[in-house]
C-alpha positions in Angstrom: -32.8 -26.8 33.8 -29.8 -25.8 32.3 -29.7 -25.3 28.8 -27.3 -27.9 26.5 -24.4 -26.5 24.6 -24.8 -27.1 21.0 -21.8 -27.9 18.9 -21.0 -25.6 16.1 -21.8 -27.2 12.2 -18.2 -26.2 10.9 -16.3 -27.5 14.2 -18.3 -30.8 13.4 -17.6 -30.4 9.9 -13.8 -30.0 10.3 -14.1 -33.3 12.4 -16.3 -35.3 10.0 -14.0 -34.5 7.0 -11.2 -36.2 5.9 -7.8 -35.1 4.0 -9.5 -35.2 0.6 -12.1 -33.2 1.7 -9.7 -30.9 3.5 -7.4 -30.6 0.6 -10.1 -29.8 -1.9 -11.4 -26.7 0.0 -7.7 -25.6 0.4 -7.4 -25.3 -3.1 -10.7 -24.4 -3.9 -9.9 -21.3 -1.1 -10.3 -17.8 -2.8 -7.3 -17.0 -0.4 -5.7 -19.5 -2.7 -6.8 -19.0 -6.4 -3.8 -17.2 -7.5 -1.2 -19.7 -6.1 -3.1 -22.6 -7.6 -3.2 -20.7 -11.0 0.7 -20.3 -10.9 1.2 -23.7 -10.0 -1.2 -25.0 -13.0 0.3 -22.3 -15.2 4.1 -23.8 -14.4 2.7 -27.5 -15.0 1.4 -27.0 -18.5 4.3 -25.0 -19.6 6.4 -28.1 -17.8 4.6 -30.5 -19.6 4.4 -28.9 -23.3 8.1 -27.9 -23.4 8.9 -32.0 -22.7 6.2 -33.3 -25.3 7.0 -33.2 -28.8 5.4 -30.2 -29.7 8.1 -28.0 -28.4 10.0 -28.5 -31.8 7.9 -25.8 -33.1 9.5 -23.1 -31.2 12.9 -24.1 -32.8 13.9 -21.7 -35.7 13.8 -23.1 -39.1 
């Protein structure tokens, strides 16, 4: 008998999964931590310098 060909798990994985699933081990990619960083990084400084508390970087 011949023997059967067994799928690999993370070619069946990579099937199985969708986007969201995709997308979060893209991010969550130690290839990608410092990318991610710099984009968070960027994002908070975004969003404190258009909330109110930027006035406290204003001289007196």
């Amino acid at each position: 008998m011949p023997t059967k060909r067994i799928q690999s798990d993370s070619r069946r994985a990579s099937q199985s999964r969708g986007y969201i699933g995709l997308t979060y081990d893209t991010i969550t990619s130690p290839d990608n931590a410092t990318m991610v960083r710099s984009i968070a990084i960027f994002g908070a400084a975004v969003a404190f310098i258009a909330s109110p508390w930027a006035e406290f970087l204003l001289p007196p």
